[in-house]
C-alpha positions as CSV (number, residue, x, y, z in Angstrom):
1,X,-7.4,-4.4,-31.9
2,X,-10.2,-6.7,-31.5
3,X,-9.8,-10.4,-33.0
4,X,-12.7,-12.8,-32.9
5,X,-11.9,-17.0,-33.8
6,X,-14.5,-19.8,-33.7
7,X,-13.5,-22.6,-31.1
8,X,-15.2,-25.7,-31.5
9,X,-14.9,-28.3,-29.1
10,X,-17.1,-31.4,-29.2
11,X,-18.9,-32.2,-25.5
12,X,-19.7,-35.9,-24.3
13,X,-23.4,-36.1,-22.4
14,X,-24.5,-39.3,-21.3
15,X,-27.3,-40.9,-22.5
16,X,-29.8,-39.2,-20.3
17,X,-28.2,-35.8,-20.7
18,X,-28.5,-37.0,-24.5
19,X,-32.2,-37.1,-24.3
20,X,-32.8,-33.3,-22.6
21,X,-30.0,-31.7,-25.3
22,X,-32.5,-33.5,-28.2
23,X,-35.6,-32.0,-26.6
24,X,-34.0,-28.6,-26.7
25,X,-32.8,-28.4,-29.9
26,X,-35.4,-29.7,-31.2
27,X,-37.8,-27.2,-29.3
28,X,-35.4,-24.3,-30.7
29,X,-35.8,-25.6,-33.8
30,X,-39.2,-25.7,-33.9
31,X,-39.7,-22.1,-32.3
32,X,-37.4,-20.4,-34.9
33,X,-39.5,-22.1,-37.7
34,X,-43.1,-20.3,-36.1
35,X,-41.1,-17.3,-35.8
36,X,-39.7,-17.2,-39.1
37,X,-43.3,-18.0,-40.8
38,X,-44.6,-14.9,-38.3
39,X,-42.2,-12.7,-39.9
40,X,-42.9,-14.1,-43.4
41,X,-46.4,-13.1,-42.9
42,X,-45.8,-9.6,-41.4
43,X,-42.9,-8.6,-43.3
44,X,-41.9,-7.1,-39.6
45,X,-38.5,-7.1,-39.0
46,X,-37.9,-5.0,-36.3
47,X,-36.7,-7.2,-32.9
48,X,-39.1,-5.4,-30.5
49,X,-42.0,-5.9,-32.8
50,X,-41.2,-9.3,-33.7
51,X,-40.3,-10.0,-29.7
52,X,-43.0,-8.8,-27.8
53,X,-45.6,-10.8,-30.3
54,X,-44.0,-14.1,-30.0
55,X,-42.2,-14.1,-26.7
56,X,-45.1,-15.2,-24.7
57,X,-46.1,-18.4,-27.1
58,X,-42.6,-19.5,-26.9
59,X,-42.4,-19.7,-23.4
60,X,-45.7,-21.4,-23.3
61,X,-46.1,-23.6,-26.0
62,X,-42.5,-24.6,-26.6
63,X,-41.1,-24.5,-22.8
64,X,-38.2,-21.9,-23.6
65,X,-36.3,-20.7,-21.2
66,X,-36.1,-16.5,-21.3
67,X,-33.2,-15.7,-22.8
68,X,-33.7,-18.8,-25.4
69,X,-36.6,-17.2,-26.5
70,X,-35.4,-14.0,-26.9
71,X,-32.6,-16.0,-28.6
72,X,-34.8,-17.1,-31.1
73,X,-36.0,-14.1,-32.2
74,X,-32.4,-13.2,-33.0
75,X,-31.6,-16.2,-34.8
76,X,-34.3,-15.7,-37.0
77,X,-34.1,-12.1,-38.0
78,X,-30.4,-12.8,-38.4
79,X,-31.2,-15.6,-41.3
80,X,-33.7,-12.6,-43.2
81,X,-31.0,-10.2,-42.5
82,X,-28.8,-12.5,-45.1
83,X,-31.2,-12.9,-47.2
84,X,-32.3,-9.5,-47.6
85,X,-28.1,-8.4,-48.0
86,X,-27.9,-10.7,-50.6
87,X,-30.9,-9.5,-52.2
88,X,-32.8,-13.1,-52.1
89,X,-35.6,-10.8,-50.5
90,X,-36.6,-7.4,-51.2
91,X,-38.5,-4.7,-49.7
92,X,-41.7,-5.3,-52.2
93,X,-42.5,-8.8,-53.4
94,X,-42.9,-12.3,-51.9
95,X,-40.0,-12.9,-49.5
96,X,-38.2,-16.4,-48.6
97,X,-39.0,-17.9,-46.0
98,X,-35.5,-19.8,-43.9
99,X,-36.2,-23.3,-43.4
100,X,-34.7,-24.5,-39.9
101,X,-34.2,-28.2,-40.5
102,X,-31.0,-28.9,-38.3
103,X,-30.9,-29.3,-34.7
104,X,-29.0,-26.3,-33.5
105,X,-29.1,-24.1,-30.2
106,X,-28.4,-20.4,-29.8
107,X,-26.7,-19.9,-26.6
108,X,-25.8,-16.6,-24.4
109,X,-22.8,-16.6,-22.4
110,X,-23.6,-16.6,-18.6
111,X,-27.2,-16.8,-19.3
112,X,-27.6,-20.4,-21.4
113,X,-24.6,-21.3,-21.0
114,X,-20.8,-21.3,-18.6
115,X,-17.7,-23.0,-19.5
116,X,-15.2,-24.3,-16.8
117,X,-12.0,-26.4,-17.5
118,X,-14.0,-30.0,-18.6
119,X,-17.2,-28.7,-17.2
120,X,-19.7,-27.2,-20.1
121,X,-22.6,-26.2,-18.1
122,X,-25.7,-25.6,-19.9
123,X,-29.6,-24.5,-19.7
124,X,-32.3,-27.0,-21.0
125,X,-36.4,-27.7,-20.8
126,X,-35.9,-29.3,-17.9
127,X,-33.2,-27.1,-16.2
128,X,-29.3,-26.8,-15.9
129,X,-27.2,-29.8,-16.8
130,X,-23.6,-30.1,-16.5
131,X,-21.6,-31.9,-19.4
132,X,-18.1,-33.1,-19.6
133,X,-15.9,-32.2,-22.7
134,X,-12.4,-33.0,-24.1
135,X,-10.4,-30.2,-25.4
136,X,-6.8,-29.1,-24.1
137,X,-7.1,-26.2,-26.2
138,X,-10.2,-24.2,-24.5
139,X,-8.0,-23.8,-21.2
140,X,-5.7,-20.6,-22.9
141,X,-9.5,-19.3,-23.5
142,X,-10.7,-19.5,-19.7
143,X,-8.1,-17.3,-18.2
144,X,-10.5,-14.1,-18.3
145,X,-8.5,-12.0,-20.9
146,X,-10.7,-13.6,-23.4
147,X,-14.7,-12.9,-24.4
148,X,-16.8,-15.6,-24.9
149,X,-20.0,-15.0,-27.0
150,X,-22.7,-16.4,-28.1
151,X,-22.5,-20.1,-28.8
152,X,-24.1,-22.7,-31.3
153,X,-25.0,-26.2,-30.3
154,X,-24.9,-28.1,-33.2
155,X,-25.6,-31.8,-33.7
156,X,-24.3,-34.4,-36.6
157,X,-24.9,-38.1,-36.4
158,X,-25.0,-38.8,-33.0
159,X,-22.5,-36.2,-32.1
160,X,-22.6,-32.8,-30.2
161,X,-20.4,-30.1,-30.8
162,X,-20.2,-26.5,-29.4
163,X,-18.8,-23.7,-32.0
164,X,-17.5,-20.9,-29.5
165,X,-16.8,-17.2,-30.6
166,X,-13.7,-15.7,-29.3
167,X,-12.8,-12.3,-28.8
168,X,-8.6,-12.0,-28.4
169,X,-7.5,-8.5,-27.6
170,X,-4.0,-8.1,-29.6
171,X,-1.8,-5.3,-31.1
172,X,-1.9,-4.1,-34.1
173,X,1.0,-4.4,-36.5
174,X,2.6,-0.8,-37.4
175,X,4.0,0.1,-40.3
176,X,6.7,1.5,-38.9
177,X,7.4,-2.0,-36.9
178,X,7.3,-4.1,-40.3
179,X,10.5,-6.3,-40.5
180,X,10.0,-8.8,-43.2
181,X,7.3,-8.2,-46.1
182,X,6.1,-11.1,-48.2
183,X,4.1,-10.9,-52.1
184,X,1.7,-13.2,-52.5
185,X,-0.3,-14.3,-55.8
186,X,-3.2,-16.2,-55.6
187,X,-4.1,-18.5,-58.7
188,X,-5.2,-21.7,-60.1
189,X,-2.3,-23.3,-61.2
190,X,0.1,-22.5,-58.1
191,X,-2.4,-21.8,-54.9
192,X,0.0,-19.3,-53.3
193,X,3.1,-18.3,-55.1
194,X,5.1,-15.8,-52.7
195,X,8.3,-14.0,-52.4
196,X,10.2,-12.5,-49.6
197,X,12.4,-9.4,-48.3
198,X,15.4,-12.0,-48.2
199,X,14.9,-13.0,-52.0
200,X,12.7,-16.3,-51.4
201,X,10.2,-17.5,-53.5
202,X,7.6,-20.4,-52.9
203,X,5.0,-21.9,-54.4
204,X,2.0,-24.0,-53.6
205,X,0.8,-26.5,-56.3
206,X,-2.6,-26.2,-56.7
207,X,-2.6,-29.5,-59.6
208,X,-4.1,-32.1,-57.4
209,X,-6.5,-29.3,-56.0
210,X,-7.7,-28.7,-59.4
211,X,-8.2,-32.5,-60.0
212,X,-10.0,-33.4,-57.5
213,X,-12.1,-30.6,-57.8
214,X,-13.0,-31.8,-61.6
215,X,-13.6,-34.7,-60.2
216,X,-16.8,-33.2,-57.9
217,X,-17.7,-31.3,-60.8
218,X,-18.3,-34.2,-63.0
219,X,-20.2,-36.2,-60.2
220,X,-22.2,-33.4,-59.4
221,X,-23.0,-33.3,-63.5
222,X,-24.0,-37.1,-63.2
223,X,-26.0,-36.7,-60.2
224,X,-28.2,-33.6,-61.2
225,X,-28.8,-36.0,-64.9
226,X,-30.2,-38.8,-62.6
227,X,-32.5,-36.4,-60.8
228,X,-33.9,-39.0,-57.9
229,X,-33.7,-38.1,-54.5
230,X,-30.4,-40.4,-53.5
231,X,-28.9,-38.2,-56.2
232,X,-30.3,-35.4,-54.5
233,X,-29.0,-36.3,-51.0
234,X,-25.6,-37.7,-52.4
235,X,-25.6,-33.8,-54.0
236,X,-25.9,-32.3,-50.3
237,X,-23.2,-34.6,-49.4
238,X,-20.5,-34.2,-51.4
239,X,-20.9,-30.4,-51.7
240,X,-20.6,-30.4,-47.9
241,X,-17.7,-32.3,-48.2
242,X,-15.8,-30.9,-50.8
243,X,-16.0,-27.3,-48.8
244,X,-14.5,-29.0,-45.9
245,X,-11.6,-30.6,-47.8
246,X,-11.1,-26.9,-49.2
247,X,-11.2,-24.8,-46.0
248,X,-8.9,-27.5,-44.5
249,X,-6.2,-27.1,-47.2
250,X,-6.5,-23.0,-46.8
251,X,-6.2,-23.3,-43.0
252,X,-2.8,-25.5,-44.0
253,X,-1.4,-22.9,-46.1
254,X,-2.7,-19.9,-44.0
255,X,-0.9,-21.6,-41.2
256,X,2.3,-22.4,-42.9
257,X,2.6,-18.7,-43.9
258,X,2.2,-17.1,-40.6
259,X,4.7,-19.8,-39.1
260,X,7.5,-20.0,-41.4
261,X,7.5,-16.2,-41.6
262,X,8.5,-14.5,-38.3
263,X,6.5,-11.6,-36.4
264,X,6.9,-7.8,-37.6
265,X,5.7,-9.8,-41.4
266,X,3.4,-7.8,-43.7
267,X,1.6,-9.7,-46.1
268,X,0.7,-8.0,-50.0
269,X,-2.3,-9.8,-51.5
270,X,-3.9,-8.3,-54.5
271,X,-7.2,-6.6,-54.0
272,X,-9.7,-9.2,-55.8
273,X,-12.8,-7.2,-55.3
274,X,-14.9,-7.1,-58.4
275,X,-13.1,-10.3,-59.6
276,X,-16.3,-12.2,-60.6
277,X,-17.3,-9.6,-63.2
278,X,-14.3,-10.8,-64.9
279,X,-15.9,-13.8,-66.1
280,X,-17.9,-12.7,-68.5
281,X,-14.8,-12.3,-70.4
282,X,-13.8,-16.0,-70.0
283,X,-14.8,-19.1,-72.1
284,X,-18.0,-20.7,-70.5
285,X,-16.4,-23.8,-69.9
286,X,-13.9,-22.4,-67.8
287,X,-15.9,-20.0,-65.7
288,X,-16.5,-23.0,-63.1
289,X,-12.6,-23.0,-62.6
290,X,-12.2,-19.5,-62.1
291,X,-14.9,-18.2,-60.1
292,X,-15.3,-21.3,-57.5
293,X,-11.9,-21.2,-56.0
294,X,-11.9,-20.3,-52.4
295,X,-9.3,-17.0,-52.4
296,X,-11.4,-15.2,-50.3
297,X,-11.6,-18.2,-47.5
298,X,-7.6,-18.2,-47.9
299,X,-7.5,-14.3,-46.9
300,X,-10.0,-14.2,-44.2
301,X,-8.1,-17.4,-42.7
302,X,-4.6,-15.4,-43.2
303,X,-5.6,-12.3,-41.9
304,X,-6.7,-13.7,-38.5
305,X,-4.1,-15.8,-38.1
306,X,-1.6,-13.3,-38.9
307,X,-3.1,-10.8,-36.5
308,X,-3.1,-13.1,-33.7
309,X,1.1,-13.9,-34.3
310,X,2.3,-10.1,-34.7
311,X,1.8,-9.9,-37.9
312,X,-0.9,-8.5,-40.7
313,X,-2.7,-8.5,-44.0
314,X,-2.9,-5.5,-46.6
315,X,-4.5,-5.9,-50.2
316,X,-3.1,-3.4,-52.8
317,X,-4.3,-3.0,-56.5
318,X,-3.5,-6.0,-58.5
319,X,-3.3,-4.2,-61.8
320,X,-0.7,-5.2,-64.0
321,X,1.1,-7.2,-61.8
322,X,1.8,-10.7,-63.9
323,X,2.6,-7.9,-67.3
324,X,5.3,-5.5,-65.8
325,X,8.6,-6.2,-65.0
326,X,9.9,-6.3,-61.6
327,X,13.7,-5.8,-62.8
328,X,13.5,-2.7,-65.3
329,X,10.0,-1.4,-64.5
330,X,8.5,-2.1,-68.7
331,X,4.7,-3.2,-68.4
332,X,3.2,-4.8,-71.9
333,X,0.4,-7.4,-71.9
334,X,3.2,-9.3,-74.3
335,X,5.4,-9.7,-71.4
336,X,3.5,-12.8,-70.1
337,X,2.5,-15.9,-71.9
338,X,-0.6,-17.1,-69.9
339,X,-0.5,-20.6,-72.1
340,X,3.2,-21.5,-71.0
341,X,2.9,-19.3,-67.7
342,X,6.1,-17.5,-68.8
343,X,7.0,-13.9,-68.1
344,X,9.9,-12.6,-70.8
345,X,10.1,-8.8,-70.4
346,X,10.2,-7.1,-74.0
347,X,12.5,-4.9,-73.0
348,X,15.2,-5.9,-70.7
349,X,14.6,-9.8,-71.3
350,X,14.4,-11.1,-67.6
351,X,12.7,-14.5,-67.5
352,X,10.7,-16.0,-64.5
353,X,7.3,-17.4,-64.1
354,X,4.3,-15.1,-64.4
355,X,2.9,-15.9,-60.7
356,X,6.1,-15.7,-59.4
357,X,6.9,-12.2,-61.0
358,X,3.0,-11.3,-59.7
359,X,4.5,-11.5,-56.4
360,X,7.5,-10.0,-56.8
361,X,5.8,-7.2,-57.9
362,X,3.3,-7.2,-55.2
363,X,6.5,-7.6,-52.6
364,X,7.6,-4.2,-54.2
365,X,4.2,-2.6,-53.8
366,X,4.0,-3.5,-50.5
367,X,7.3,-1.9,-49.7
368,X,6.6,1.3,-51.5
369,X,3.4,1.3,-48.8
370,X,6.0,1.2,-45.6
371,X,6.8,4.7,-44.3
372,X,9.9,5.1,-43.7
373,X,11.0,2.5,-46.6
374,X,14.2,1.3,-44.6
375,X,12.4,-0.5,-42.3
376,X,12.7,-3.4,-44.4
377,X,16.2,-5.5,-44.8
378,X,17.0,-6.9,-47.9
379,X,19.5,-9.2,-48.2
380,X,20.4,-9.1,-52.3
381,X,20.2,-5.5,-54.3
382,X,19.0,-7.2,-57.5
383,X,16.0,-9.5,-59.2
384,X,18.8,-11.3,-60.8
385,X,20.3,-12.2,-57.7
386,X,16.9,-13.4,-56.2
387,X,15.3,-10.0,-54.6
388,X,13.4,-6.9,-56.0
389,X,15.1,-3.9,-56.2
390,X,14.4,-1.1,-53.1
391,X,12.5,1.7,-54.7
């Protein structure tokens, strides 16, 4: 199985190899904008089409290597690929046109661009230049096992860094190798609330998440009153900065899960697909809270982690997993008291919170999935000794 990560390193040029890097990216930048209003005009999206009319200007007018300017033409068709999937342009009617403001450099391993330990050797107007960069990391990537791809050069303040793809052959986790499975709810209140095939629950807070988070909110409400362009930029900034300070606290908690959890681990997350349709249904004021939070970055940072430490991801169907209880089996919407976050089970009267009993049930669901079932050791036989029963 096939596992692609982003590495990014950042590389140190001198001065001089400062000033060639500038010219290139901004030359790139330049030629993907022509391209892109070439496209806008045609409505041709087809690479051959869009190649063979513009590859000779680039080369000519903006002193592109080859394989840059068959990069660009790439990078360009990429951005109307988006906004054509995301239905931002359609087939009839006037399209949007990408706006390349940022320096940034589209770069083809062996061709553009080689990577040696400290050595990042790279193509520019004005030929090959070889640049020194810092990272201890790269080295487990520069063994030959490993598939570099194409690479983005990307500048911010004053600083170059390169973003790497990285493709990681591993194996792929069996179910019939599983050892240890683990439930885990995603919500608001707790970010992660999980529970164990040895009877272990934990939870994430997610209260100072959700603070801070108002807090950006409101800002963002004061700067789009104001309405001036230093609200506007101070907009940019903070949004950039508040998806940062998210992804960084998912990789955390993707990263504590895969490590304190050992290999052979399945993880059960509920299938949130659709889950945005269920707004409609909530109060307007709280539709911010539930449709910003980042459960899907969380996943997709999980998933790839997990793969790469012997371990792996499934989603199952989350219905009625906070309303049925995961000692006697009853399911009633009465069960769980979303106000208190309190699960008391109508029937048999087993008490826990609702996230934690989400999990619980999503532990059991995951088990039911593993063929043969005894694959999985559980150390206690009942909920009320800290476990889910076996099915």
């Amino acid at each position: 199985m096939l596992v692609t990560i982003t590495a990014k390193i950042r590389i140190r040029p001198t001065s001089e190899q400062q000033a060639l890097l500038d010219a290139t990216l901004d030359a790139y930048r330049q030629a993907c904008n022509h391209v892109a209003q070439y496209v806008q005009k045609s409505h041709d999206t087809v690479q051959k089409n869009v190649h063979q009319a513009n590859y000779a200007m680039l080369r000519s007018d903006y002193r592109l290597p080859s394989q840059m300017a068959c990069s660009v033409t790439k990078t360009v068709l990429a951005k109307y690929k988006a906004l054509k999937t995301t239905g931002v342009n359609k087939p009839t009617g006037k399209w949007t046109r990408p706006d390349f403001r940022k320096p940034q450099l589209d770069l083809c391993y062996n061709r553009d661009y080689t990577l040696r330990k400290n050595v990042f050797s790279v193509n520019t107007l004005q030929g090959r230049i070889k640049v020194a960069y810092f990272d201890t990391t790269m080295e487990q990537y520069l063994n030959g096992t490993h598939k570099l791809g194409t690479a983005k050069l990307v500048s911010k303040h004053g600083k170059y860094f390169l973003h790497i793809p990285v493709t990681i052959d591993v194996a792929e986790l069996k179910d019939t190798n599983v050892t240890h499975v683990v439930g885990i709810d995603r919500g608001i209140n707790f970010l992660t609330a999980t529970y164990d095939s040895h009877g272990k629950s934990g939870f994430v807070s997610g209260k100072k998440i959700k603070s801070k988070r108002a807090h950006y909110k409101n800002l963002r409400k004061r700067l789009q009153k104001k309405g001036t362009a230093s609200a506007r930029r101070r907009l940019k900034k903070i949004g950039n900065r508040e998806n940062r300070w998210m992804q960084d606290i998912n990789h955390c908690i993707a990263k504590a899960l895969v490590t304190n959890n050992p290999q052979g681990t399945m993880f059960v997350l509920e299938d949130l697909t659709g889950i945005r349709n269920a707004t409609e249904k909530v109060r307007v004021r709280d539709r911010y809270v539930m449709v910003s939070w980042a459960h899907y970055d969380l996943e997709q940072k999980l998933t790839y982690k997990a793969q790469l430490h012997g371990q792996k991801v499934v989603k199952v169907d989350p219905a009625y997993t906070s309303q049925q209880c995961p000692k006697c089996g009853h399911t009633e919407r009465a069960n769980r008291n979303k106000r208190l976050h309190l699960f008391t089970c109508k029937n048999c009267h087993y008490r826990s919170n609702d996230d934690r009993v989400a999990a619980m049930n999503l532990y059991r669901k995951g088990i039911n999935m593993l063929v043969p079932s005894d694959t999985v050791e559980t150390e206690h036989d009942s909920v009320s000794q800290g476990a889910v029963n076996r099915p």
